[in-house]
BALOBA-1460 file (C-alpha; in Angstrom, 3 decimals):
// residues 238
<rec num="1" residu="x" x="-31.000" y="124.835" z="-93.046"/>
<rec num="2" residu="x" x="-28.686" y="127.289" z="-94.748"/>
<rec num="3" residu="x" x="-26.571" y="126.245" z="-97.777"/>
<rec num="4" residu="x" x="-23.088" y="126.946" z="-97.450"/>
<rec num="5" residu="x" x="-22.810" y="129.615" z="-99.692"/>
<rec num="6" residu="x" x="-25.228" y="131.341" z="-97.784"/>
<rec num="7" residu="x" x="-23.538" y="131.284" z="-94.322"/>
<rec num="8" residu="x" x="-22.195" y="134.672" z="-92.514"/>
<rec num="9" residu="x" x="-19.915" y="133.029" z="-90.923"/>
<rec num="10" residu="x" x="-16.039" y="132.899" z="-92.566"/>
<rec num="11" residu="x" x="-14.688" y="129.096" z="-93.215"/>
<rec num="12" residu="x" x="-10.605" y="128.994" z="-92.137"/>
<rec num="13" residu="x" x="-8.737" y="125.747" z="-92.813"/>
<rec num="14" residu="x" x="-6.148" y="124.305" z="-89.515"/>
<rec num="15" residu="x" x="-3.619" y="122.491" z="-90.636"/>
<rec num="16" residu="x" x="0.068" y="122.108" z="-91.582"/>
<rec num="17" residu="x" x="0.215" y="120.264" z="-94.388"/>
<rec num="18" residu="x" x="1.199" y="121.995" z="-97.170"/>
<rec num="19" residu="x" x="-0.404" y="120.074" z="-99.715"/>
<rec num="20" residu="x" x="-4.108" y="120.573" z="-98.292"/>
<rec num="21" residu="x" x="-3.429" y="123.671" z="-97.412"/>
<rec num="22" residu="x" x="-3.063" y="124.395" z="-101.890"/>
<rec num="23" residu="x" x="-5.907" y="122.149" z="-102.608"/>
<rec num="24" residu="x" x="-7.917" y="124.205" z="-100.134"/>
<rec num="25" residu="x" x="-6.801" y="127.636" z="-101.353"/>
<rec num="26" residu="x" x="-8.204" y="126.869" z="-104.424"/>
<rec num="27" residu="x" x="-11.438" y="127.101" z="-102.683"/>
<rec num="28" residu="x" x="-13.262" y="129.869" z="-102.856"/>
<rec num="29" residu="x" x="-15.305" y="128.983" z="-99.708"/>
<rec num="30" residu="x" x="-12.214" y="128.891" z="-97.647"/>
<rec num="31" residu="x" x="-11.234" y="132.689" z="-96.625"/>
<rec num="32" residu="x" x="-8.065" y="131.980" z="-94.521"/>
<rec num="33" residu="x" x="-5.962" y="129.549" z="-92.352"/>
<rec num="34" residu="x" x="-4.219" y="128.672" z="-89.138"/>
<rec num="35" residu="x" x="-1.742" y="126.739" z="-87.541"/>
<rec num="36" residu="x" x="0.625" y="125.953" z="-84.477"/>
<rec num="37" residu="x" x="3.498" y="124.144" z="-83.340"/>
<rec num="38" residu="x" x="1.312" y="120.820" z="-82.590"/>
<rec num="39" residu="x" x="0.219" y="120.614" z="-86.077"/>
<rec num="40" residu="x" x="3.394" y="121.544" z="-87.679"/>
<rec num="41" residu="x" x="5.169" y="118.307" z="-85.447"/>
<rec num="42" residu="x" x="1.932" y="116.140" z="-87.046"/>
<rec num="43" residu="x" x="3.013" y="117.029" z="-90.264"/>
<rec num="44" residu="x" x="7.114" y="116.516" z="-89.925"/>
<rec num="45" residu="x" x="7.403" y="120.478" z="-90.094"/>
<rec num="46" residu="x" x="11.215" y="120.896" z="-89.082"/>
<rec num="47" residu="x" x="12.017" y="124.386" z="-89.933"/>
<rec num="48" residu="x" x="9.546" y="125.978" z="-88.830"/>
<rec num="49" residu="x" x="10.227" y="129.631" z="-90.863"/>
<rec num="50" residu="x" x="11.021" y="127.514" z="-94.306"/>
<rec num="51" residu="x" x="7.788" y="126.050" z="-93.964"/>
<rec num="52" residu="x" x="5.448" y="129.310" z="-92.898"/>
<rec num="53" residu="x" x="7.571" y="130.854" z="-95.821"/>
<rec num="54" residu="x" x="6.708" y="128.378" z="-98.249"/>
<rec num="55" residu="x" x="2.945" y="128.073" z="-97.414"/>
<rec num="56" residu="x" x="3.019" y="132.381" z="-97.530"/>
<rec num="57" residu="x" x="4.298" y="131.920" z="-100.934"/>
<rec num="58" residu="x" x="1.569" y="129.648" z="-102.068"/>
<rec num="59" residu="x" x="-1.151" y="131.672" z="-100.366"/>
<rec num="60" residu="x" x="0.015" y="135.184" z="-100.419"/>
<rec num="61" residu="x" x="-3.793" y="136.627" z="-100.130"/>
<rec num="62" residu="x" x="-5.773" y="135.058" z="-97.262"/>
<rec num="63" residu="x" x="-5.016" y="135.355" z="-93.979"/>
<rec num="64" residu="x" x="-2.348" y="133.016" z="-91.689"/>
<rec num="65" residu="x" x="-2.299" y="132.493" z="-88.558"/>
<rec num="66" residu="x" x="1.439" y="131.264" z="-87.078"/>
<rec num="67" residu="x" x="1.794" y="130.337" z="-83.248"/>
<rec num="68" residu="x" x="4.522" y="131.610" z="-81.287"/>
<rec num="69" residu="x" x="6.030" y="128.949" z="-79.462"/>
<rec num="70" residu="x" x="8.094" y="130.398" z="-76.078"/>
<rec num="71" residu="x" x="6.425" y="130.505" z="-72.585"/>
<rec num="72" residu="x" x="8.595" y="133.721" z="-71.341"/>
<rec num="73" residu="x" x="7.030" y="136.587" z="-73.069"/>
<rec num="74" residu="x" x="10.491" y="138.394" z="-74.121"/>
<rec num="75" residu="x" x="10.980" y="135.423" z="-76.420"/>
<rec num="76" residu="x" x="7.159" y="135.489" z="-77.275"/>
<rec num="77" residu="x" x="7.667" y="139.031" z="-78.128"/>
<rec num="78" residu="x" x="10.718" y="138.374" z="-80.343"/>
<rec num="79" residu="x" x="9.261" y="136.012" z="-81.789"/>
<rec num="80" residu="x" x="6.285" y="137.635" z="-82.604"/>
<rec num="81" residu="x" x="7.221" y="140.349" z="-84.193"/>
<rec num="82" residu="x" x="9.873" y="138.512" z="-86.300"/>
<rec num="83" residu="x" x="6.647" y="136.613" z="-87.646"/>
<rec num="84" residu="x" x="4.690" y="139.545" z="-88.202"/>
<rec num="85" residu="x" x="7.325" y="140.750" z="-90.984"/>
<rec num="86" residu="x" x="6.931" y="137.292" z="-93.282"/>
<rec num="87" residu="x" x="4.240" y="139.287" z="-95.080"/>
<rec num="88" residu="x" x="0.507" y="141.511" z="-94.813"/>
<rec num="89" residu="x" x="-1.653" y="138.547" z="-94.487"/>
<rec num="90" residu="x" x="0.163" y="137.159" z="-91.448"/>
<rec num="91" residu="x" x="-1.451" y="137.010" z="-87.990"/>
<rec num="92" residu="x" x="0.776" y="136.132" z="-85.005"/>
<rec num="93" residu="x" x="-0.879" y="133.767" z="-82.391"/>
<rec num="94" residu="x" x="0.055" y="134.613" z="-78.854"/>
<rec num="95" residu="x" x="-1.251" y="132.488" z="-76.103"/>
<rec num="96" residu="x" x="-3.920" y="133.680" z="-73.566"/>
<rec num="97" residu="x" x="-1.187" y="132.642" z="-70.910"/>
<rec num="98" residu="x" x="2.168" y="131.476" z="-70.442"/>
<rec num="99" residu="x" x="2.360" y="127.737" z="-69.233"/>
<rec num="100" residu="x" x="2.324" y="129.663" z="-65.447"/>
<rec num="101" residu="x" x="-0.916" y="131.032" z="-65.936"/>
<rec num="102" residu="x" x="0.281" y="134.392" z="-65.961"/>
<rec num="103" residu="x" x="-1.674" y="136.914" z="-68.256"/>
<rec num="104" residu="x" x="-0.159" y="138.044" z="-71.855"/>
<rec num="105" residu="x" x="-2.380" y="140.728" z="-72.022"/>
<rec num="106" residu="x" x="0.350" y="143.447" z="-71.468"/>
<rec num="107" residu="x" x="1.968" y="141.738" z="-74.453"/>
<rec num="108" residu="x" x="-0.967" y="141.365" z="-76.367"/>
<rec num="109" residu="x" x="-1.958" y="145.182" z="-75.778"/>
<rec num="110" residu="x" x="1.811" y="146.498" z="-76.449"/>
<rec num="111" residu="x" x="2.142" y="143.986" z="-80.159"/>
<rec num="112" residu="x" x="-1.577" y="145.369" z="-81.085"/>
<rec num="113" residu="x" x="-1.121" y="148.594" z="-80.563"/>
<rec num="114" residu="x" x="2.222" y="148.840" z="-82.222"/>
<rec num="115" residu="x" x="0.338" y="147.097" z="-85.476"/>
<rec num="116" residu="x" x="1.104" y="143.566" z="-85.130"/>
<rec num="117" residu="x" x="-2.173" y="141.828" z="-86.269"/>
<rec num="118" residu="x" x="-2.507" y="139.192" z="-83.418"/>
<rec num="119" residu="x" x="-4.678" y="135.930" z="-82.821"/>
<rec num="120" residu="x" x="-5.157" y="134.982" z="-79.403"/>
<rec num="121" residu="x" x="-5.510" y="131.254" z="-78.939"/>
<rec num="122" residu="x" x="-6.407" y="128.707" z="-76.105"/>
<rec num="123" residu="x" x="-9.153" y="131.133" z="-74.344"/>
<rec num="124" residu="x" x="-12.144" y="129.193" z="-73.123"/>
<rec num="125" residu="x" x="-13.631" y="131.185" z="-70.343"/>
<rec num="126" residu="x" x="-15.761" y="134.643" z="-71.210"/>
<rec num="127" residu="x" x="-13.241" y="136.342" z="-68.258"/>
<rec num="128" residu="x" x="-10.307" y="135.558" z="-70.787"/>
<rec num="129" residu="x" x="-12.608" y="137.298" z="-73.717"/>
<rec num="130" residu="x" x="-13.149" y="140.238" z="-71.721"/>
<rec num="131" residu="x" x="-9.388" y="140.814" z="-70.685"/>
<rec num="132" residu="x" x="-8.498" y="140.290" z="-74.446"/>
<rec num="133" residu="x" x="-11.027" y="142.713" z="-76.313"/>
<rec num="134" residu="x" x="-9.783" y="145.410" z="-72.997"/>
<rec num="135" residu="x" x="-5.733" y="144.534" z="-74.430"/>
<rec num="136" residu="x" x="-6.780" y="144.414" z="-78.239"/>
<rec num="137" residu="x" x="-9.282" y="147.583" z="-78.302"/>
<rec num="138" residu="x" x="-8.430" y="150.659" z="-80.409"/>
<rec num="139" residu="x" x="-5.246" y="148.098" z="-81.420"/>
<rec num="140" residu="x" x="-4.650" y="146.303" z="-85.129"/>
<rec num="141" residu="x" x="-6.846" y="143.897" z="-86.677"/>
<rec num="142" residu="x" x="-7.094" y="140.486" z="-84.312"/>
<rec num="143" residu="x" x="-8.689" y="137.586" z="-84.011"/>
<rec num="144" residu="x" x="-10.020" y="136.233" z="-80.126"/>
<rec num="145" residu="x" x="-10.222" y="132.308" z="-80.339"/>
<rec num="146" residu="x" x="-12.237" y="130.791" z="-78.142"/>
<rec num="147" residu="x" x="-11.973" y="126.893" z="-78.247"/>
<rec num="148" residu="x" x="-15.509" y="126.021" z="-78.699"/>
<rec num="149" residu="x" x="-14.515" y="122.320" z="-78.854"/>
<rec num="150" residu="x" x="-13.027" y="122.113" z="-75.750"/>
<rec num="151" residu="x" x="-15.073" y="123.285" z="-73.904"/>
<rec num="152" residu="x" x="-18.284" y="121.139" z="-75.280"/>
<rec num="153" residu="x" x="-15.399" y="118.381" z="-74.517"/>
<rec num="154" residu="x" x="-15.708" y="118.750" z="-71.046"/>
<rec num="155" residu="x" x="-19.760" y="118.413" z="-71.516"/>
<rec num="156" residu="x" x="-20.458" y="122.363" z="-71.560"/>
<rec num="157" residu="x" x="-22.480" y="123.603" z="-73.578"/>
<rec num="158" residu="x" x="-20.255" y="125.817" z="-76.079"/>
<rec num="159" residu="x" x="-23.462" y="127.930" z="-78.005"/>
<rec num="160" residu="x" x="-24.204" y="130.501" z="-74.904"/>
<rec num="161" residu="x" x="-21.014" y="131.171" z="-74.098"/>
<rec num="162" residu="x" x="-20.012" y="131.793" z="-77.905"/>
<rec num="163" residu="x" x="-22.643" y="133.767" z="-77.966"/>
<rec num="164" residu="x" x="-22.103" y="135.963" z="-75.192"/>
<rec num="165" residu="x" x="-18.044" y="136.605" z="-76.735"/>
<rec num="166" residu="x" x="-19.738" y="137.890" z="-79.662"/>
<rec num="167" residu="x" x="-21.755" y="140.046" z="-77.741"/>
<rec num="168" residu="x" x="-18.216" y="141.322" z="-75.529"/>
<rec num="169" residu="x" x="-16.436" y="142.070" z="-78.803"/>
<rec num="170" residu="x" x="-19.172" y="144.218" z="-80.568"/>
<rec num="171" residu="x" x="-17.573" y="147.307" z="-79.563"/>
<rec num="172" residu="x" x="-14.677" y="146.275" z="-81.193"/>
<rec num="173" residu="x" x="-15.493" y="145.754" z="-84.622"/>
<rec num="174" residu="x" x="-11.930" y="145.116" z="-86.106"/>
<rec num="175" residu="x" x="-11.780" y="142.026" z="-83.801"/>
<rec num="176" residu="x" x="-12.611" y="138.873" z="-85.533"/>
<rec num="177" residu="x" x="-14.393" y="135.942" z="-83.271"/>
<rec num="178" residu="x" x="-12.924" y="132.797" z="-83.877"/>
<rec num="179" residu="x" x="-14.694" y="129.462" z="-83.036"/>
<rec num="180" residu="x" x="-12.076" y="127.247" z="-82.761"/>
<rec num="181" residu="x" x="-11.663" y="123.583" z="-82.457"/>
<rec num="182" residu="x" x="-15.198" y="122.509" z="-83.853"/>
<rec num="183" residu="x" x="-15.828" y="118.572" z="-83.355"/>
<rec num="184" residu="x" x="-18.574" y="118.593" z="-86.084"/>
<rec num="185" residu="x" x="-19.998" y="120.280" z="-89.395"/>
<rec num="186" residu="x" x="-22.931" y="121.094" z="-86.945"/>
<rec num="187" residu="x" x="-20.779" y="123.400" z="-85.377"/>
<rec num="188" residu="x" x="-20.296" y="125.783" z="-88.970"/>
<rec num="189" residu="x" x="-23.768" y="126.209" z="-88.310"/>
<rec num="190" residu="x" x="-24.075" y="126.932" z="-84.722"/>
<rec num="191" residu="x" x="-21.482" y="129.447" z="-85.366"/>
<rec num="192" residu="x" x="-23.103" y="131.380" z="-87.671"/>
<rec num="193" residu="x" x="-26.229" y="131.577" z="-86.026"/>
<rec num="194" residu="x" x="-24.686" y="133.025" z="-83.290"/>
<rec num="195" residu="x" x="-22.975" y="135.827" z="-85.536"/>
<rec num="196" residu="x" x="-18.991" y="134.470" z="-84.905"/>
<rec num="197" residu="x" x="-16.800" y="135.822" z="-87.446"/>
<rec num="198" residu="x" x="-14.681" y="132.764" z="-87.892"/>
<rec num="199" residu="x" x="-14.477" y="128.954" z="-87.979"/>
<rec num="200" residu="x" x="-11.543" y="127.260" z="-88.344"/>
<rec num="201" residu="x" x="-11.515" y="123.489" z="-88.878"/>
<rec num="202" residu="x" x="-9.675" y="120.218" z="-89.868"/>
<rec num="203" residu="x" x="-9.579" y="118.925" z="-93.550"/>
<rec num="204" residu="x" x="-11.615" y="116.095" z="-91.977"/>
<rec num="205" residu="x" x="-14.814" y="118.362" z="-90.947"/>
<rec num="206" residu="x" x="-14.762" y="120.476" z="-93.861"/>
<rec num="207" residu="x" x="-14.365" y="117.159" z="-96.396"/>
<rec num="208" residu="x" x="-17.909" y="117.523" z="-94.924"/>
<rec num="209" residu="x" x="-19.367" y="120.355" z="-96.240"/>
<rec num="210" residu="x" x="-20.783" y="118.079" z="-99.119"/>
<rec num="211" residu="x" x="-22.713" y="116.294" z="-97.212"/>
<rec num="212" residu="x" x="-24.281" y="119.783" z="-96.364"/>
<rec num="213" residu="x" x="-28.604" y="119.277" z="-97.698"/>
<rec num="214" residu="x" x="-28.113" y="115.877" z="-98.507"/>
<rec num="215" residu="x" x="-31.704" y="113.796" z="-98.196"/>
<rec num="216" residu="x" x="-31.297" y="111.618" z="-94.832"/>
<rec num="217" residu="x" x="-33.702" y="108.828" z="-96.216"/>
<rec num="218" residu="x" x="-30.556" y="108.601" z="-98.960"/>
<rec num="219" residu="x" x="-27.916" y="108.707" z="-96.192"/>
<rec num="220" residu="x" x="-29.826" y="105.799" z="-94.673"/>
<rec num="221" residu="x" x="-29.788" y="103.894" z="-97.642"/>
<rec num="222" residu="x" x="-26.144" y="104.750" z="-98.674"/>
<rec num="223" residu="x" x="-25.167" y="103.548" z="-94.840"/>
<rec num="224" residu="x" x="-27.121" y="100.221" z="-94.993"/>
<rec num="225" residu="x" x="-25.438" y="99.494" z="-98.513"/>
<rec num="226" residu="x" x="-22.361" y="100.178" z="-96.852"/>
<rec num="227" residu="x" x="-22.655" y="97.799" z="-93.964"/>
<rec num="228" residu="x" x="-23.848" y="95.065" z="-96.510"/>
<rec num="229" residu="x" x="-20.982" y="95.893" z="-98.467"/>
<rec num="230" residu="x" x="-18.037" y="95.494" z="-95.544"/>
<rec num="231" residu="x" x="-19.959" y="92.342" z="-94.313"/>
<rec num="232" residu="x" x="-19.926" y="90.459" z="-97.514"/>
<rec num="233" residu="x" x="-16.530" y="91.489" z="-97.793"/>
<rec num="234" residu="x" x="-15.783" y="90.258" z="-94.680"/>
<rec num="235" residu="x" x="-16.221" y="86.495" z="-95.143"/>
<rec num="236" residu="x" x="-17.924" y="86.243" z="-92.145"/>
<rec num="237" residu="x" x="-20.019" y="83.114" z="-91.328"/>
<rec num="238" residu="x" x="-22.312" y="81.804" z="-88.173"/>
């Protein structure tokens, strides 16, 4: 197994809480970050510009990724490129579709090629891929993110198909891959050995990254300890 500091593969942190968003700037390991809406409401975001102002402050050097959050794409489009000013490092998320399933790829191709660096989120299919890197090419910088999670959530196999979107956007080289969504650490290095750009995770998968080379006979041992610990603590009796 690869350490950490040896993987290809670019760590981003998702999340909206400004305080573990700092405490993970201030590692190196972690090149950039993205959120959206849903996260923002987790987190008691209520204005949504003070906040993705504050958090650019903070982290002026890495890139952010902020979510539009219309379904008609006029209002997407205003939106977007009123985000895109907020500063260099900024990266506008535009959904694969409005909530009617209609295509922004018109949008996605008009924002790109006017320089708006753009992330577009919720794709899991390979058709979506292909219909993004055809809006994006020759455009800005952009990231494609491909929910990898969801899709193993619906008992898919994520790997091939990951594989095969790095394989569509190799013509493109200033479009980033983004696996998005990982359930597990396993997934960091899944990604990388399938060449994707980008991982972006929870706090709560990459508290994990220590556990990265630890000796499983250990683990064992620390998890029996463990058990013995909560049972004597427990006060149970038979």
């Amino acid at each position: 197994m690869k350490s950490v500091s040896d993987l290809q593969v670019k760590l981003f942190a998702d999340g909206a809480e400004k305080k573990s968003m700092i405490e993970l700037y201030a590692n190196p390991l972690i090149r950039g970050f993205t959120t959206n809406p849903t996260l923002m409401r987790k987190a008691n975001v209520t204005d949504y510009a003070a906040f993705a102002r504050d958090i650019l402050e903070a982290i002026p050097d890495r890139p952010i990724s902020f979510e539009v959050f219309a379904d008609e794409f006029d209002e997407m489009e205003r939106q977007a490129r009123l985000i895109s000013t907020w500063g260099p490092n900024v990266y506008v998320k535009i959904p694969v579709t409005n909530t009617r399933r209609e295509s922004a790829c018109v949008l996605i191709h008009n924002l790109s090629h006017e320089g708006v660096k753009v992330n577009v989120t919720a794709i899991l299919t390979l058709a979506q891929v292909g219909a993004v890197a055809e809006a994006l090419a020759d455009g800005a910088p952009a990231n494609v993110s491909v929910f990898a999670g969801r899709i193993a959530d619906t008992g898919v196999d994520p790997v091939p198909i990951m594989a095969e979107a790095v394989r569509l956007l190799e013509p493109h080289p200033q479009i980033e891959l983004i696996w998005a969504s990982p359930r597990e650490l396993l997934n960091v290095f899944q990604a990388d050995a399938v060449g994707c750009h980008i991982i972006t995770a929870t706090t709560d998968v990459l508290k994990k990254l220590g556990l990265v080379g630890k000796d499983l006979a250990e683990y064992s041992l620390e998890t029996v300890k463990m058990f013995a610990r909560d049972a004597a603590e427990s006060g149970y009796v038979l």
